[in-house]
C-alpha positions as YAML, in Angstrom:
chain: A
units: angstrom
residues:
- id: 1
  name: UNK
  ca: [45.73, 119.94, 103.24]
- id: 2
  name: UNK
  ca: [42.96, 117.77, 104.54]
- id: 3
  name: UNK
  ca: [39.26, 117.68, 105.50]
- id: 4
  name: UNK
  ca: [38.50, 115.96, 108.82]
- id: 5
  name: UNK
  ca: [34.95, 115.01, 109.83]
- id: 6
  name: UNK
  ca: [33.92, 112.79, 112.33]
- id: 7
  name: UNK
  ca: [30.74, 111.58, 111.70]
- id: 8
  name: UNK
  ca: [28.72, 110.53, 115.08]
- id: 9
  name: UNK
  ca: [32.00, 109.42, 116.51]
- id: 10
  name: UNK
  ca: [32.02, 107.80, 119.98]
- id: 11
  name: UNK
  ca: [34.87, 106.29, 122.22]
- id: 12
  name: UNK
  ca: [34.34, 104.20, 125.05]
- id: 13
  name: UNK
  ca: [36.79, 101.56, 127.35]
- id: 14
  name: UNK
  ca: [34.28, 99.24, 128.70]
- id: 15
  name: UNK
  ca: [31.43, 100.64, 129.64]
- id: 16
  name: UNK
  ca: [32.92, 104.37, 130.26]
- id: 17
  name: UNK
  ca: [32.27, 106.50, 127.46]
- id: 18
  name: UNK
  ca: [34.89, 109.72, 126.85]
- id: 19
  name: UNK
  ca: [33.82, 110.28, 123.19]
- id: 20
  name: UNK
  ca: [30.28, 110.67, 123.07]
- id: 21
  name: UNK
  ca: [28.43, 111.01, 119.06]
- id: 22
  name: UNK
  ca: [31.13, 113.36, 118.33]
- id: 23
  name: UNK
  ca: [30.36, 115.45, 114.93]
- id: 24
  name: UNK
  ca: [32.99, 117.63, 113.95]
- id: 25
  name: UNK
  ca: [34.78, 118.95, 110.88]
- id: 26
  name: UNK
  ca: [38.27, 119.83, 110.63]
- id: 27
  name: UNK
  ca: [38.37, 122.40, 107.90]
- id: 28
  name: UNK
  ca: [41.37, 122.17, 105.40]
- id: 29
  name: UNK
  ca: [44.77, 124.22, 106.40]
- id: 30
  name: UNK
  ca: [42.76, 125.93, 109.74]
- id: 31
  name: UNK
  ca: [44.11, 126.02, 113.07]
- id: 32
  name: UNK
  ca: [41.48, 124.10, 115.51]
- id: 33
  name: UNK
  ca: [41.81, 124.28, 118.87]
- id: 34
  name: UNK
  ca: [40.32, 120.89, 121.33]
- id: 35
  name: UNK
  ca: [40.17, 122.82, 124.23]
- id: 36
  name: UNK
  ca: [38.45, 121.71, 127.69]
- id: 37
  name: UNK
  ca: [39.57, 120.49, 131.09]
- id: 38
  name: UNK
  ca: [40.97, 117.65, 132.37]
- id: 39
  name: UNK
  ca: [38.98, 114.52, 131.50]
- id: 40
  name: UNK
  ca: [36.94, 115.54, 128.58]
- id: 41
  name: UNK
  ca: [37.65, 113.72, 125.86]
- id: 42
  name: UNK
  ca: [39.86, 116.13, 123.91]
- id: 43
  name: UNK
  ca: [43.33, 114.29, 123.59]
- id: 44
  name: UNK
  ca: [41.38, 110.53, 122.52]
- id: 45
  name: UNK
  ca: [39.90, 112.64, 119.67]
- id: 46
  name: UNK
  ca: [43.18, 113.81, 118.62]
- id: 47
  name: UNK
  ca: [44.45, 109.62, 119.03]
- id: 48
  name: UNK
  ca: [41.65, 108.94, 117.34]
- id: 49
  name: UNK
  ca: [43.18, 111.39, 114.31]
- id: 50
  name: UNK
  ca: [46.25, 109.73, 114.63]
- id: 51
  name: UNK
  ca: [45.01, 106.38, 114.59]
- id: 52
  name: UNK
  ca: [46.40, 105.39, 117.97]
- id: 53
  name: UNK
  ca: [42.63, 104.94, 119.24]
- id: 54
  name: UNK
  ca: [40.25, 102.68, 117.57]
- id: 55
  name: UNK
  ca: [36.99, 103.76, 117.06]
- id: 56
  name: UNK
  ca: [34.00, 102.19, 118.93]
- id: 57
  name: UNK
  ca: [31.25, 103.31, 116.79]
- id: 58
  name: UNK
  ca: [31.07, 106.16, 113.50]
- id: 59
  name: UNK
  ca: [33.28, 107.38, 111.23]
- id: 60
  name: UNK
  ca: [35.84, 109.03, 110.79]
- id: 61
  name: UNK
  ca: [36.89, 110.79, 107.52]
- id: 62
  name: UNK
  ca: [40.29, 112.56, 106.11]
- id: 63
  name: UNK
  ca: [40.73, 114.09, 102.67]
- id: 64
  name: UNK
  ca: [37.23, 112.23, 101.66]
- id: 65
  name: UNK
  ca: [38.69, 108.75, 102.53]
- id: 66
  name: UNK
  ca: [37.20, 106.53, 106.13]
- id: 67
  name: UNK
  ca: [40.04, 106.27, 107.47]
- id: 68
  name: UNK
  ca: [38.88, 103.95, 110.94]
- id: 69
  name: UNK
  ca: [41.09, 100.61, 110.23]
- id: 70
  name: UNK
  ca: [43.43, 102.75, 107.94]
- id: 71
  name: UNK
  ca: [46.84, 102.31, 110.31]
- id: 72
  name: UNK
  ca: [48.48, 105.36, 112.08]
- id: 73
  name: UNK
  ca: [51.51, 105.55, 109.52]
- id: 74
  name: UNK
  ca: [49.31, 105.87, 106.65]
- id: 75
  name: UNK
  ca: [47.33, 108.60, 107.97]
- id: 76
  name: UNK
  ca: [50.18, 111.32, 106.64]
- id: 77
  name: UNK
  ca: [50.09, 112.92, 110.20]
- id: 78
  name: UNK
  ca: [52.77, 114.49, 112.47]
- id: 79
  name: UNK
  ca: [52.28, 114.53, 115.84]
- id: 80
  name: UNK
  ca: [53.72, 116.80, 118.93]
- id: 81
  name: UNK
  ca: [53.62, 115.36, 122.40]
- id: 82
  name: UNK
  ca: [53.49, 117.61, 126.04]
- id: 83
  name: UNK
  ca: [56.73, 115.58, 126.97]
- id: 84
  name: UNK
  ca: [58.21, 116.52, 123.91]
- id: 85
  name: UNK
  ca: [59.34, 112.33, 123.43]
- id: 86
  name: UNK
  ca: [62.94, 113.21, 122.02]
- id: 87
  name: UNK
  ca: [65.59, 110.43, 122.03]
- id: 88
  name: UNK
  ca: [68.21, 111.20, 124.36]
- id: 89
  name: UNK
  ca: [70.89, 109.67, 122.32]
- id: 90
  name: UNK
  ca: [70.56, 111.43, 119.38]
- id: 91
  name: UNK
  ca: [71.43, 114.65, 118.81]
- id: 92
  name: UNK
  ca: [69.05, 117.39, 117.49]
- id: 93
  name: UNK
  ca: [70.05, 116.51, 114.02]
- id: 94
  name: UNK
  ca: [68.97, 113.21, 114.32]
- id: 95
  name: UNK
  ca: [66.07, 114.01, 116.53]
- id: 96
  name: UNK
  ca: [64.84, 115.62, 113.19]
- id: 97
  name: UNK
  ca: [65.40, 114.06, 110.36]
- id: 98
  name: UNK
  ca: [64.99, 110.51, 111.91]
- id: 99
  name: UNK
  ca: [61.50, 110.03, 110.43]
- id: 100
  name: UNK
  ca: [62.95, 111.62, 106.79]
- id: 101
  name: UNK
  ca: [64.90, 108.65, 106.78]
- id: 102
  name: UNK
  ca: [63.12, 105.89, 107.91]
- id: 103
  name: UNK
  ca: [60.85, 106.92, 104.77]
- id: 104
  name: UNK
  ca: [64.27, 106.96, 102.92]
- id: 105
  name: UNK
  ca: [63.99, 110.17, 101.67]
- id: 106
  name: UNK
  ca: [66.68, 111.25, 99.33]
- id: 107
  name: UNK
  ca: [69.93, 113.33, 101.48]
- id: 108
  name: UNK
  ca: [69.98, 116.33, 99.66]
- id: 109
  name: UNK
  ca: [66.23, 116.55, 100.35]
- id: 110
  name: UNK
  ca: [66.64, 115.45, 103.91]
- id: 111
  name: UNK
  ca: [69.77, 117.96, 104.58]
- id: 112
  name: UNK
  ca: [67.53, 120.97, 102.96]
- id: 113
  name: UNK
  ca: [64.38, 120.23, 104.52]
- id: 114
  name: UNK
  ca: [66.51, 120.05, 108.18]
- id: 115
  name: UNK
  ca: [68.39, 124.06, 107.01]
- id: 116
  name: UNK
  ca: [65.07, 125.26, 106.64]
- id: 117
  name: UNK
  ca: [63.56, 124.48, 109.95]
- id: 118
  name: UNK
  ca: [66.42, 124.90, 111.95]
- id: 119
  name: UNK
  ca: [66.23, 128.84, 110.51]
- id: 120
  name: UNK
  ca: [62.69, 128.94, 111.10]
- id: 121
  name: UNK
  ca: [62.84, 127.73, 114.57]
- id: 122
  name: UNK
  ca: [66.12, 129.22, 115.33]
- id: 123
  name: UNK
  ca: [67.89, 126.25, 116.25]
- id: 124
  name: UNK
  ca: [70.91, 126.71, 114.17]
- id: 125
  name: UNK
  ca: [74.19, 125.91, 115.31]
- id: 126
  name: UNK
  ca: [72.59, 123.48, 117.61]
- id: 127
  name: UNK
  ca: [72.27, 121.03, 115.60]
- id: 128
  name: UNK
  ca: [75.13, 118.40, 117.38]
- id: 129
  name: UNK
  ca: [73.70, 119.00, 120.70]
- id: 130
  name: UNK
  ca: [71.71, 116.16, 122.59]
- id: 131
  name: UNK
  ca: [68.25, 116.61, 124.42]
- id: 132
  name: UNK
  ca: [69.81, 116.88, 127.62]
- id: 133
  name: UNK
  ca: [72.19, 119.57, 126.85]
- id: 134
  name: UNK
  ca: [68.94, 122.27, 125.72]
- id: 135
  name: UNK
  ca: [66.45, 124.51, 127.33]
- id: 136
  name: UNK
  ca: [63.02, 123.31, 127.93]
- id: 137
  name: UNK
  ca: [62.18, 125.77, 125.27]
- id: 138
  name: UNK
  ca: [64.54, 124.44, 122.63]
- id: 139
  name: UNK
  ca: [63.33, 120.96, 123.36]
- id: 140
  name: UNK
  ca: [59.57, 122.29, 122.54]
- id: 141
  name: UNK
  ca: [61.58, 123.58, 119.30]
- id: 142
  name: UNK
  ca: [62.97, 120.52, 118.42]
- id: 143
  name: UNK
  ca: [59.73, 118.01, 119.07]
- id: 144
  name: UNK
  ca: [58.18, 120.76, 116.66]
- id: 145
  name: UNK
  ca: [60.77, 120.78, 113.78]
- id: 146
  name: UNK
  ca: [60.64, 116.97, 114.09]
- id: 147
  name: UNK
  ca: [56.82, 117.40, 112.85]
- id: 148
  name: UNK
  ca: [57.37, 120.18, 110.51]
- id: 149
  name: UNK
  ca: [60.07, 118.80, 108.72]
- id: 150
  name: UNK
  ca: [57.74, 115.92, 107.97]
- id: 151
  name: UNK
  ca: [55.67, 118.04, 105.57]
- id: 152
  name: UNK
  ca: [52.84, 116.24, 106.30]
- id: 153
  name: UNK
  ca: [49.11, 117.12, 106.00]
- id: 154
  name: UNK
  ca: [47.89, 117.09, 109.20]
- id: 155
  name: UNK
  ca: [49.57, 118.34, 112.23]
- id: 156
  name: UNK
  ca: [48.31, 117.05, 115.85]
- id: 157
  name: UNK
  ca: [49.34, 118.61, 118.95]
- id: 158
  name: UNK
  ca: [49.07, 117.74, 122.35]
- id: 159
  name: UNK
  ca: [49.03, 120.49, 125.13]
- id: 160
  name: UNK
  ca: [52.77, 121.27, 123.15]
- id: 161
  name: UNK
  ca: [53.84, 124.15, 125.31]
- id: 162
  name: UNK
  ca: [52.44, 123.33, 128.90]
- id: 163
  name: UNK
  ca: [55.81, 122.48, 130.19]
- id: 164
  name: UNK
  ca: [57.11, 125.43, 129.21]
- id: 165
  name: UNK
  ca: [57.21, 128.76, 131.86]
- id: 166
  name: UNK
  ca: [54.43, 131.13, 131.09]
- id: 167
  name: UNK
  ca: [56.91, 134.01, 128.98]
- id: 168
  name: UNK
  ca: [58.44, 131.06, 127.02]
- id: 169
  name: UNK
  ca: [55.01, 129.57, 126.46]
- id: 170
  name: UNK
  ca: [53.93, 133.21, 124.89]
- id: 171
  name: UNK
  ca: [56.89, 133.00, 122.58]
- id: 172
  name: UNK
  ca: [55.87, 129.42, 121.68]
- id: 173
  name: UNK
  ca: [52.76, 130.27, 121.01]
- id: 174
  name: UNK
  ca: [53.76, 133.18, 117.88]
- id: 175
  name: UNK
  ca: [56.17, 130.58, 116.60]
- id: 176
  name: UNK
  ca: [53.30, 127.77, 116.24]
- id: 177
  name: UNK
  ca: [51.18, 130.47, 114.15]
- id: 178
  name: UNK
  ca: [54.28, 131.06, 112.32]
- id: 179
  name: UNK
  ca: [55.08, 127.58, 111.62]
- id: 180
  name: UNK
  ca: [51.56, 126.96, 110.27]
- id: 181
  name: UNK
  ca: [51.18, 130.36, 108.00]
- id: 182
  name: UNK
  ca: [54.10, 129.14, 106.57]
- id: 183
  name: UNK
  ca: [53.07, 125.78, 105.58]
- id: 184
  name: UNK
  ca: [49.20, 125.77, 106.01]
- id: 185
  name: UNK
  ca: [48.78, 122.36, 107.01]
- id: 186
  name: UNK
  ca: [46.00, 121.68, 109.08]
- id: 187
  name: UNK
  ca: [46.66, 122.02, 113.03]
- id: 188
  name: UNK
  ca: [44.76, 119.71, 115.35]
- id: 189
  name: UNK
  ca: [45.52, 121.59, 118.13]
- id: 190
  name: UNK
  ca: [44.84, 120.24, 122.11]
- id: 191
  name: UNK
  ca: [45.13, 122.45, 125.09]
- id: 192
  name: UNK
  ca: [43.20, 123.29, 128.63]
- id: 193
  name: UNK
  ca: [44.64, 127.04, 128.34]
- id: 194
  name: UNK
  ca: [41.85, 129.46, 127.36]
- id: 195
  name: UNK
  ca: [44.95, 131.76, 126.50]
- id: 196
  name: UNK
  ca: [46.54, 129.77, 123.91]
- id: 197
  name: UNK
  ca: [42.94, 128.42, 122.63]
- id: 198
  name: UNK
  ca: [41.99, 132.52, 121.77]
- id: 199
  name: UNK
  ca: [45.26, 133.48, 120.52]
- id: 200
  name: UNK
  ca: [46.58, 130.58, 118.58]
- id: 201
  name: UNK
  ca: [42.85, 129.28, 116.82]
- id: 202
  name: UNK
  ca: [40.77, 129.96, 114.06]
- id: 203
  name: UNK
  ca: [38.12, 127.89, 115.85]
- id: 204
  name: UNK
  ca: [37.75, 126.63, 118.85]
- id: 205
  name: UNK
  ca: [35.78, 123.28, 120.05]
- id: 206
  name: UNK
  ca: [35.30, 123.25, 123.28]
- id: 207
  name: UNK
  ca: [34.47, 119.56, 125.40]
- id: 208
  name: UNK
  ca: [32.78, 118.27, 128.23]
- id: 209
  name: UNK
  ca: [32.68, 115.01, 129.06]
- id: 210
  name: UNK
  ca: [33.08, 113.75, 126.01]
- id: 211
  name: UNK
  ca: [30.81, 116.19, 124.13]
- id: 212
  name: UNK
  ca: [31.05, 119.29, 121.90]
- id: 213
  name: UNK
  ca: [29.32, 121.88, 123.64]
- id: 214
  name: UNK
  ca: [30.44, 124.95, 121.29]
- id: 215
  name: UNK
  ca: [32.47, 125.34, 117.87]
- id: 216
  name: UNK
  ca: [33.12, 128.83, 116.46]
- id: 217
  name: UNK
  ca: [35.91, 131.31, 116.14]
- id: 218
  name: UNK
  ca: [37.59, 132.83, 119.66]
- id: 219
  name: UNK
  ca: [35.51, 135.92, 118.68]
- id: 220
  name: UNK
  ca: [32.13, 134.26, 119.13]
- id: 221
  name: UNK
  ca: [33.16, 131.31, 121.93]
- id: 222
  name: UNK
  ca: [33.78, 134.53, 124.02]
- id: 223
  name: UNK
  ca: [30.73, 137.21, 123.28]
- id: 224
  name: UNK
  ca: [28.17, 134.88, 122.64]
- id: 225
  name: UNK
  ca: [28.54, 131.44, 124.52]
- id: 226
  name: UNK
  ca: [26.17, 128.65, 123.62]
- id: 227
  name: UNK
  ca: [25.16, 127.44, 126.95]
- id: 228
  name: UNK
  ca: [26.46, 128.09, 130.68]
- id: 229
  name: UNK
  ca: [29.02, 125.87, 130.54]
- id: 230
  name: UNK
  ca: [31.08, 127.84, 127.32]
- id: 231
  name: UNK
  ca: [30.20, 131.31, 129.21]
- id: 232
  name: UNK
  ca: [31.77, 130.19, 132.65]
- id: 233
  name: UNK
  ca: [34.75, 127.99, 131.20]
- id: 234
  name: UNK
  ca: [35.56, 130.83, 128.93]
- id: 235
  name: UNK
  ca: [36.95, 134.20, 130.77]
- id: 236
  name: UNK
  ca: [39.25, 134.78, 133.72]
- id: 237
  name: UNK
  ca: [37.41, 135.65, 135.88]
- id: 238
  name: UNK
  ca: [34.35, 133.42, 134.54]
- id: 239
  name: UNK
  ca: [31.02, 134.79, 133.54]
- id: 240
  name: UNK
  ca: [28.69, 135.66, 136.32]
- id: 241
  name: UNK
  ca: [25.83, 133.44, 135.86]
- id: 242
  name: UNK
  ca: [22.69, 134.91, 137.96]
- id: 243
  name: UNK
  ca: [18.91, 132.44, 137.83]
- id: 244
  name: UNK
  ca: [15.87, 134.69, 136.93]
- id: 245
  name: UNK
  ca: [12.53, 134.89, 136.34]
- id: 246
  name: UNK
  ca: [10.83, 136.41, 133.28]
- id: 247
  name: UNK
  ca: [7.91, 138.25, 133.46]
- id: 248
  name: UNK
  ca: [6.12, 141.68, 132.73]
- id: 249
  name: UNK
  ca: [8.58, 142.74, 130.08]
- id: 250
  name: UNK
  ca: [11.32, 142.27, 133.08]
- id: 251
  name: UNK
  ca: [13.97, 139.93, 134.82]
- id: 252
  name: UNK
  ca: [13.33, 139.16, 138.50]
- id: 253
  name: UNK
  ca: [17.08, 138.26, 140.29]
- id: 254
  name: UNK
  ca: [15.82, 137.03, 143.79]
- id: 255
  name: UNK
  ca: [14.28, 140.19, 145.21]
- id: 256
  name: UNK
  ca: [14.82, 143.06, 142.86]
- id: 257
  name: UNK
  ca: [14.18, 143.37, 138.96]
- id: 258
  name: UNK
  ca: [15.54, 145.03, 135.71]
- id: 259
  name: UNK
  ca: [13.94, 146.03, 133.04]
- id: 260
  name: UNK
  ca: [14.44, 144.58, 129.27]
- id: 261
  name: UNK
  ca: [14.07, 146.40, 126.32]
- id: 262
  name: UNK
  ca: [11.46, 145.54, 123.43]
- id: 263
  name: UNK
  ca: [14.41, 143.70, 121.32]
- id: 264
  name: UNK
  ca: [14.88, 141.29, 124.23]
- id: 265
  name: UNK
  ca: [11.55, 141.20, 125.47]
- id: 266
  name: UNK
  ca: [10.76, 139.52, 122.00]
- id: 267
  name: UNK
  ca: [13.40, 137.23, 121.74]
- id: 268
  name: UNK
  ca: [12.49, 135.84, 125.27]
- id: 269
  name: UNK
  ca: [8.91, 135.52, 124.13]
- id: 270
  name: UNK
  ca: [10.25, 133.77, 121.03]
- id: 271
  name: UNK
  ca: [12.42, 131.37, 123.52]
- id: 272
  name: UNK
  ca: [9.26, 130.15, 125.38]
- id: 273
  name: UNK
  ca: [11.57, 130.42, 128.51]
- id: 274
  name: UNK
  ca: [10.66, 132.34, 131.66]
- id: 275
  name: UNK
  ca: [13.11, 130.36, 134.26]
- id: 276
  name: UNK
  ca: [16.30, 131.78, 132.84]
- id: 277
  name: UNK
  ca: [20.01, 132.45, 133.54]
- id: 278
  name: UNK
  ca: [21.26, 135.98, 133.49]
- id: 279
  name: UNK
  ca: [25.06, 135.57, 131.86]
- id: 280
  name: UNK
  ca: [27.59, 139.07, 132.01]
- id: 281
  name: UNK
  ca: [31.08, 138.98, 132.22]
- id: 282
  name: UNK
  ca: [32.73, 140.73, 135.16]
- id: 283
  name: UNK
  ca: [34.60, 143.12, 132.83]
- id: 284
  name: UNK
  ca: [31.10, 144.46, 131.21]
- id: 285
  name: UNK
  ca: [29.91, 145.57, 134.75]
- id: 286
  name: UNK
  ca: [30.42, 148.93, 135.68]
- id: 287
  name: UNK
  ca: [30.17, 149.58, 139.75]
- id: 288
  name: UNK
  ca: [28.80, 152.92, 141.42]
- id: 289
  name: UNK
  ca: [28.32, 153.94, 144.63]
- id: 290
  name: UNK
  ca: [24.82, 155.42, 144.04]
- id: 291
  name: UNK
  ca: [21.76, 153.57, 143.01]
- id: 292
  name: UNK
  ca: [21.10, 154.27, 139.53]
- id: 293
  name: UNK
  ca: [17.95, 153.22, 137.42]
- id: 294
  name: UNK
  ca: [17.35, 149.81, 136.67]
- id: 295
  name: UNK
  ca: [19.76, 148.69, 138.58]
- id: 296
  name: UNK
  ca: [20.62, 145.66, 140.93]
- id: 297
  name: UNK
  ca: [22.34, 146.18, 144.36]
- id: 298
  name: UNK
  ca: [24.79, 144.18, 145.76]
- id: 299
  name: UNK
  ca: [27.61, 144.32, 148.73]
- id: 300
  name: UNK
  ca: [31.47, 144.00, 148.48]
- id: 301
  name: UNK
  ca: [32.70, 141.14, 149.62]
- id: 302
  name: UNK
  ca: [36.35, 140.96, 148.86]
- id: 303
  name: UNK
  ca: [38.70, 142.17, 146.44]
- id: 304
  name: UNK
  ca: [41.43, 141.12, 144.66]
- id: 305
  name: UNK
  ca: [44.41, 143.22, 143.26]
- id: 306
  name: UNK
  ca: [45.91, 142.45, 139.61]
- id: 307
  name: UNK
  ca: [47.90, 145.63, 139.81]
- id: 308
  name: UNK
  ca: [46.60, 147.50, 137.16]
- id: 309
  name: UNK
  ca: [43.17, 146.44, 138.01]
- id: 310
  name: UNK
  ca: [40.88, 145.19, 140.92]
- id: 311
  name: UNK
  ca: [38.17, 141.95, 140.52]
- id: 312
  name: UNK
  ca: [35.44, 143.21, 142.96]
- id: 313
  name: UNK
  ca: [33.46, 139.95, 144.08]
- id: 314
  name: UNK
  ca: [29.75, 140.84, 145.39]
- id: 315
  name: UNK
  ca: [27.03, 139.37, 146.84]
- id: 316
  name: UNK
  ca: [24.02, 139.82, 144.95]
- id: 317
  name: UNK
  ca: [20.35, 138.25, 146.44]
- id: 318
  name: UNK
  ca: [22.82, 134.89, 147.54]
- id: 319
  name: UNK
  ca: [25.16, 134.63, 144.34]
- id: 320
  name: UNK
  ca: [28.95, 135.49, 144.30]
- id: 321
  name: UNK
  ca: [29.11, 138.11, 141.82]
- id: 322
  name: UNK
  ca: [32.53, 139.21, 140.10]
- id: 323
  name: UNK
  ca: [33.51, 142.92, 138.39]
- id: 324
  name: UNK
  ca: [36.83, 143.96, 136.83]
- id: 325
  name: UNK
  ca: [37.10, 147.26, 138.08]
- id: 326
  name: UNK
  ca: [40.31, 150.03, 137.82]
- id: 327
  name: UNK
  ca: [39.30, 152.36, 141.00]
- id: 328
  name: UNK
  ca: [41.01, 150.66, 144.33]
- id: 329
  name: UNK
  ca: [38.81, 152.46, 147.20]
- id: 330
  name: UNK
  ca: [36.67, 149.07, 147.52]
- id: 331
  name: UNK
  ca: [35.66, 148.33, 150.94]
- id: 332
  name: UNK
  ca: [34.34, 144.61, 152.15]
- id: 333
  name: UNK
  ca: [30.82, 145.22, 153.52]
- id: 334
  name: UNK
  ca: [30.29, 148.19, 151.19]
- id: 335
  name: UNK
  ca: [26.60, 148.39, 149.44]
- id: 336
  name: UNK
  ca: [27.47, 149.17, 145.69]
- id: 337
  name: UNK
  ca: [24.96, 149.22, 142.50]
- id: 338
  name: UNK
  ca: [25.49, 148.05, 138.51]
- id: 339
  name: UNK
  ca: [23.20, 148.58, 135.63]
- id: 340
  name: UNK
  ca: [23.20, 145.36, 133.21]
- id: 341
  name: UNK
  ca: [23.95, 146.64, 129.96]
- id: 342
  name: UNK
  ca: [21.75, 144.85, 127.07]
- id: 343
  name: UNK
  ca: [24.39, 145.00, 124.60]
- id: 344
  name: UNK
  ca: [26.91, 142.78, 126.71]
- id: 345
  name: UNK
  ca: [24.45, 140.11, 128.61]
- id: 346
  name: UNK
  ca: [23.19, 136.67, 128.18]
- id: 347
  name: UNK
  ca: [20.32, 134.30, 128.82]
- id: 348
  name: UNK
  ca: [20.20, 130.83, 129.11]
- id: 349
  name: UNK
  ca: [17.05, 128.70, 129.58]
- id: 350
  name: UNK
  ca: [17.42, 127.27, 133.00]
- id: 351
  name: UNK
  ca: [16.39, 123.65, 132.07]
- id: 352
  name: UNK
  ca: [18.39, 122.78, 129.03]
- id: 353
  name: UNK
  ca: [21.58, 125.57, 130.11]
- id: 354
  name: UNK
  ca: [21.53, 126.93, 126.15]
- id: 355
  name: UNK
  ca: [21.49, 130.24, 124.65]
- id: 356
  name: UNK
  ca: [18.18, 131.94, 123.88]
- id: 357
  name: UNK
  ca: [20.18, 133.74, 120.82]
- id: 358
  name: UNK
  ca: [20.06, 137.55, 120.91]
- id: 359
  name: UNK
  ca: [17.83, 140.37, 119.76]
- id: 360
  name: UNK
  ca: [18.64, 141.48, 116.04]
- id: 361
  name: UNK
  ca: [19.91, 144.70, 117.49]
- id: 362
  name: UNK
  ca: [22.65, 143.45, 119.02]
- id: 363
  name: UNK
  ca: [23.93, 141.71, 115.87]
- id: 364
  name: UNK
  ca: [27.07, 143.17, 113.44]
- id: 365
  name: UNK
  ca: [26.58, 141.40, 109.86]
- id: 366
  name: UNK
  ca: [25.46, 138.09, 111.68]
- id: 367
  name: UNK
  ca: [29.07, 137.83, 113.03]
- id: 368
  name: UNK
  ca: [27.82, 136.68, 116.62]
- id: 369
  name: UNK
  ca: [26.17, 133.82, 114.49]
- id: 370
  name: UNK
  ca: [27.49, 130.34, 116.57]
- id: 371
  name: UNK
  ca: [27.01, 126.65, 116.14]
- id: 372
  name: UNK
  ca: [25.31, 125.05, 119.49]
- id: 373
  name: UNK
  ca: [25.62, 121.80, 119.90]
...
């Protein structure tokens, strides 16, 4: 198992940055999950693991050693590729145990190591078939024993299962945690699905535009976000993020206001912010017909059915507001009220986007304790 750390790493073609003073560590034998959308940087930094990508400026670090002119087959990494990159002539034997014996690797070694992931992955009696003749989900199978079999310290992964159909990709996803508690290595893993980020990661480092903007456990990335951007990328449907004003112990949301209570009237004052963003998640908001105290109003403006479940989308003082709701007697036009609960919202400073932390109250042990960058 190896340590990664990039140390102020930055990647640019030309004048366009995508990597941008990167500082990250890789801790030994975890599962970390590069996860953002299209465009931000997260598959270079995984090249840049592999040593497919040279480094514009930094460094980069494995097991202790810089490894930045230290060539790609030296770097003891295995690598797994969204199309998979299987030859078609060979069969899945050979599609296996091809790097085993370019490295020369004795055959006794070569023909255990292949019995042993072809039980693990359940490709067994396949073993004479070619590419073309398998499921999309046995192909993920075999591009994964290919890089298991390897034994290497380091495994990279590139958005592995997004070919795959979404019950297939659920299956995929317990056999990659599988794979990995078996052998510990140390997963790179790359993906814009919030869904396999939460489930398969220990941590999670999300991009944008080249930059970290958050790096914690699935735990944290989701209950306490680090700046807007973390609190609406994270969550289906995204965090409702509301501007407010600060003042006289109480939040001001266009017309109407909510009281705080003392814990986060001092961590405000604390902040030095008054402009703020008011962050809560659509599934912490709890609808009612009647106006209770302290409460903001809104009015329905559409609803969606997820069967067991309806998203409720309001319109509160100009902003779209969203709220997971089980009751189905929602009517467009309809005035309805919620209560912000203090245990479940957020607030960002409105000029630099960030977290203004939370009021000790609302910490468990300091497990809600998150790395902004």
């Amino acid at each position: 198992m190896k340590e990664i750390v990039f140390d102020h790493v930055s990647k640019a073609y030309g004048k366009a940055s995508v990597i941008d003073n990167l500082n990250l560590t890789v801790r030994p034998g975890e599962r970390l999950i590069l996860l953002g959308a299209s465009g931000c940087g997260k598959s270079t930094t995984l090249r840049l693991i592999a040593g497919l990508e040279d480094i514009t400026t930094g460094s980069l670090y494995m097991g202790g050693q810089k490894v930045n002119d230290l060539p790609s087959g030296e770097r003891n990494v295995s690598m797994v590729f969204q199309n998979y990159a299987l030859f078609p002539h060979m069969t899945v034997a050979d599609n296996i145990t091809y790097g085993l014996k370019i490295q020369k690797l004795p055959q006794a070694e070569i023909a255990a190591r292949l019995s042993s992931v072809l039980a693990m992955l359940e490709l067994s009696g396949l073993e004479d078939r070619k590419p073309r003749e398998l499921s999309g989900g046995q192909r993920q199978r075999v591009a994964l024993a290919r890089a298991v079999v390897k034994r290497s310290d380091v495994m990279l992964l590139d958005e592995p299962l997004s070919n795959l159909d979404a019950q297939l990709r659920g299956h995929a996803r317990k056999e990659l945690v599988r794979v990995h508690q078996a052998y510990r290595q140390t997963f790179v893993y790359v993906t814009h699905d919030q869904v396999e980020a939460m489930t398969v990661g220990d941590r999670i480092a999300l991009m944008h535009k080249g930059r970290l903007q958050m790096l914690d456990t699935p735990h944290n990335v989701y209950n306490r976000p680090a700046n807007v951007y973390t609190a609406r990328f994270i969550g289906s449907p995204p965090a409702n993020i509301l501007p407010a004003q600060y003042g006289e112990r109480q939040l001001q949301v266009g017309r109407q206001t909510v009281r705080l209570p003392e814990g986060w009237c001092a961590r405000v004052a604390q902040s030095g912010s008054r402009e703020l963003y008011l962050g809560i998640r659509p599934e912490h908001i709890r609808l009612e017909w009647e106006q209770p105290d302290n409460a903001l109003a809104g009015v329905v403006k559409y609803v969606e059915d997820y069967g067991n479940r309806r998203g409720v989308y309001l319109d509160v003082e100009g902003s779209e507001v969203a709220a997971i709701c089980d009751r189905s007697d929602w009517q467009t036009g309809q005035p309805v009220y919620f209560t912000p609960d203090p245990g479940k919202i957020h607030l960002f400073d409105c000029q630099t986007t960030q977290n203004i932390g939370y009021p000790e109250a609302y910490h468990v042990e300091n497990i809600y304790q998150y790395q902004s960058i």
